[in-house]
N, C-alpha and C positions, 0 to 999 in steps of 0.2 A: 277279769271282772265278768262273771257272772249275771243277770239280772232276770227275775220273772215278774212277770205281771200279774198281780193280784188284783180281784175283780169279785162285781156277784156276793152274794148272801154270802153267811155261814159256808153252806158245803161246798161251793166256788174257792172259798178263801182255803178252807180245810185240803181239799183233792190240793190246789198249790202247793202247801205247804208242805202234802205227804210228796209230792212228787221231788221237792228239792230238799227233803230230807233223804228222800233214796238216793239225791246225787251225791249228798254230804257224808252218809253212809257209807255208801260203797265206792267212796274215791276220799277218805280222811285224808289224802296228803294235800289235799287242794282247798286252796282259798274259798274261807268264807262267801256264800251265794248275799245276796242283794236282795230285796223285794220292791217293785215298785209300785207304792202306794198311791200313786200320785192319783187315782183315781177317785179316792175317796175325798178329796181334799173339794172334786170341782165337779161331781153328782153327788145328787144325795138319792140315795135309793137303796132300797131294804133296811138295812139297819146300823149299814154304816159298816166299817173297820169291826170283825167280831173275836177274833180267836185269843187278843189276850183279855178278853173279860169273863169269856164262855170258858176255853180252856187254860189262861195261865199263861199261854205263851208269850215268849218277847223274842219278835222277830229282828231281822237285820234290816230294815229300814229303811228305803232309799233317803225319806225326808230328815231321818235321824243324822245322817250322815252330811248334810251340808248345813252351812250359817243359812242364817235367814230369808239374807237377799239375795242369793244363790238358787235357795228353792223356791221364791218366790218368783224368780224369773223364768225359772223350767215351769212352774203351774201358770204363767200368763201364757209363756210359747203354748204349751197344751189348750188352752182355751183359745188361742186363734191358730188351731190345728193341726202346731206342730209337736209331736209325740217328745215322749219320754227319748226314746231311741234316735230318733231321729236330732234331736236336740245333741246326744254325743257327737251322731256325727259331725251336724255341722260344727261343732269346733274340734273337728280333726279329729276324732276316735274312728279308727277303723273296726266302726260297730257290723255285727251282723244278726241278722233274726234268724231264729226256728217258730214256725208257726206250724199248727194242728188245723187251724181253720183260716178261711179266706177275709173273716169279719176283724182280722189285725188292722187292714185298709180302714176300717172305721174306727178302730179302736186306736189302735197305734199307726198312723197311714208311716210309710217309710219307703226311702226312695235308693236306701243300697241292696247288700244282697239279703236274699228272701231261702232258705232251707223250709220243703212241706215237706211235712211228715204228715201220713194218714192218723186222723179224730180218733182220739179215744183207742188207740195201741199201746202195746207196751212196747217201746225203741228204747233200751236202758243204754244205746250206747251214745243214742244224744247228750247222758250227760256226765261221758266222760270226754267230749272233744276240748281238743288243746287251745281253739284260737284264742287270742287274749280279752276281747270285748265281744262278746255274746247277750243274745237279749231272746226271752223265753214267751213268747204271746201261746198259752194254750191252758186248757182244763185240766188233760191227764185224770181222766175216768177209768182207764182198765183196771179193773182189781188190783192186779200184780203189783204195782207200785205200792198197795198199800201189803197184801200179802209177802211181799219177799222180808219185810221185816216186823209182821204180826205183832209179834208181842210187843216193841218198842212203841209202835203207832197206839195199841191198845193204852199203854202206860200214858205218854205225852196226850192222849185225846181224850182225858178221863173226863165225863159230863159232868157238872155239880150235880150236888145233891138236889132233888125234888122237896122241895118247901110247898108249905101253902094245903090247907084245907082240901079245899078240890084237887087238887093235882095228886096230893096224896090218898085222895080216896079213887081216882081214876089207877095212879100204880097200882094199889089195892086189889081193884079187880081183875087188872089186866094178869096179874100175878096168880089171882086165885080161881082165873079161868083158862080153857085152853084159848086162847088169844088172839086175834087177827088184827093186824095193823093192812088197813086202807087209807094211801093216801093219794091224793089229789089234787095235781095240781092245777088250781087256774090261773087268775091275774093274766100274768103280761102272755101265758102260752093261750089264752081264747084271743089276744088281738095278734097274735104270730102264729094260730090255726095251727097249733100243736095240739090243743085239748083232744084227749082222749074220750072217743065216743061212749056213751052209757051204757049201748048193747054191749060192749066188750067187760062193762064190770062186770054186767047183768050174767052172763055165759060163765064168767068165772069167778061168782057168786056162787052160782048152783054147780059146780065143776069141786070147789072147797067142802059146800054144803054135805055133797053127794059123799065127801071121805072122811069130814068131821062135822059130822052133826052139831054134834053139841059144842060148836065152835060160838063164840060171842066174838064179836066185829066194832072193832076201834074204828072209827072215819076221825081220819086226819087231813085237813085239808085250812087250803088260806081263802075260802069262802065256802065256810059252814052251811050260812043260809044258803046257798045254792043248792049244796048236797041234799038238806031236807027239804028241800022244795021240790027234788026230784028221785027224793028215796025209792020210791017204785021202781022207776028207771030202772034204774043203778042196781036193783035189786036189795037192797038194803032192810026191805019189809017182811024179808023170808030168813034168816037166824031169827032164834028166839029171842036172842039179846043184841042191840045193837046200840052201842054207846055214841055219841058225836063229841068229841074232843074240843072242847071252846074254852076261850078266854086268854089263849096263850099266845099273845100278838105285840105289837108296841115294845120288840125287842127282846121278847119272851117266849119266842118260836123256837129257843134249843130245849126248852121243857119239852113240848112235843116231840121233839128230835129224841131226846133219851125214855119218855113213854113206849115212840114207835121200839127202841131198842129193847125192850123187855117183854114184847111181845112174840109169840111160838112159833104166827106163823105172818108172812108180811105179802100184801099183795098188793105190787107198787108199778107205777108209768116211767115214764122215760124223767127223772126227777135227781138231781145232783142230793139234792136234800134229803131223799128217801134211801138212794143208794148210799148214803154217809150213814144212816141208819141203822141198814143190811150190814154193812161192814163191823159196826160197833155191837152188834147184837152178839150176846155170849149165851141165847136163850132159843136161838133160830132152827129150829126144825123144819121150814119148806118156806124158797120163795118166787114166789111167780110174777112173773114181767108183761104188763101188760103196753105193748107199742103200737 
């Protein structure tokens, strides 16, 4: 038994998803992977469980998998602090974790053995090991995961279609000009002092400006008003055409997601969401990483 933990928006659940389909890929003689939802069941944050409404899919399920009173006892253990994982062990599964980061202690706290692997690598041989009960705490951000099987991920992650008045006059443009997707994140990274300083859009702003002029600037972001309150800043007042992307929120955030995908050129922060983007983009001519 296999199991990872799925977490986090849209591009959280997505990087999961590609990362245990590269294990289901490149090991088909092995049993079916596991997902453990259990998370979604006891926060509510972002938007909830996304990938079979956005893309289609239908995952393997940890909740799917047990009667009622079964999983309803694993989500109480989980609300008074004992994990998903931790929960096999104690009735006798000789469970172990791989973790990518140190924040499984809060997430998943677990008191057997612990495998780190270094954040955001590509280890493809993590997921061929043999033990019998394994549990997967991690993102899995390196490209690679999604690159070693390009086309399959392209297929399976196909975005719906763009509906809607505005959203189709925002493709519109982005299509019928040479393109810039900026996005931005804020929320929860301005109270965890990730947010990306202004002078840094600001530098490469005029860094883009200076090689395509006649470039028009998509801002994407999960606070707009912010953005325009500080388009100077940010540099946003210097292309000739600068669009702000709104209205696509209340569960309506993969619109944006497949916008930013159709744009030429993408200039993006340290952002799960943005780099889901990058990767699904079949339009990408240059992208710059602002950390």
């Amino acid at each position: 038994m296999k199991i990872q933990y799925l977490n986090g928006g849209l591009a959280n659940q997505a990087f999961q998803y590609i990362f245990v389909r590269y294990a289901e890929l490149s090991h088909p003689e092995a049993e079916p992977w596991f997902f453990d939802d259990s998370f979604f069941f006891v926060n509510n944050v972002h938007n909830g469980y996304e990938l079979d409404k956005v893309f289609g899919l239908h995952l393997n399920l940890l909740s799917q998998n047990f009667d009622t009173e079964t999983w309803t006892q694993f989500l109480e253990n989980k609300k008074n602090g004992i994990s998903i994982p931790q929960s096999f062990r104690n009735l006798g599964f000789d469970m172990k974790m791989i973790t990518e980061f140190e924040n499984y202690k809060e997430h998943n706290p677990f008191d057997g053995t612990v495998y780190h692997v270094p954040g955001n690598t590509f280890v493809p041989e993590i997921t061929g090991l043999q033990d019998n009960f394994l549990y997967y705490h991690g993102y899995w951000l390196h490209p690679e995961w999604f690159n070693h099987y390009h086309d399959i991920f392209k297929k399976e992650l196909t975005l719906p279609p763009i509906k809607g008045e505005r959203n189709e006059e925002y493709a519109r443009q982005i299509m019928n000009s040479h393109s810039v997707a900026v996005h931005i994140r804020r929320g929860d990274y301005v109270q965890l002092g990730w947010a990306t300083d202004t002078d840094r859009y600001l530098a490469k702003t005029k860094e883009l400006l200076a090689q395509y002029p006649d470039a028009a600037f998509f801002i994407f972001s999960d606070d707009i008003p912010w953005c325009k309150a500080h388009s100077e800043e940010l540099g946003f007042a210097l292309p000739s055409d600068t669009i702000f992307i709104e209205g696509n929120n209340k569960g309506a955030n993969y619109i944006d997601l497949h916008l930013m995908s159709l744009c030429n050129i993408m200039l993006i922060g340290r952002s799960a969401f943005s780099y889901l983007a990058m990767l699904l983009n079949n339009r990408l001519e240059n992208c710059i990483f602002i950390t």
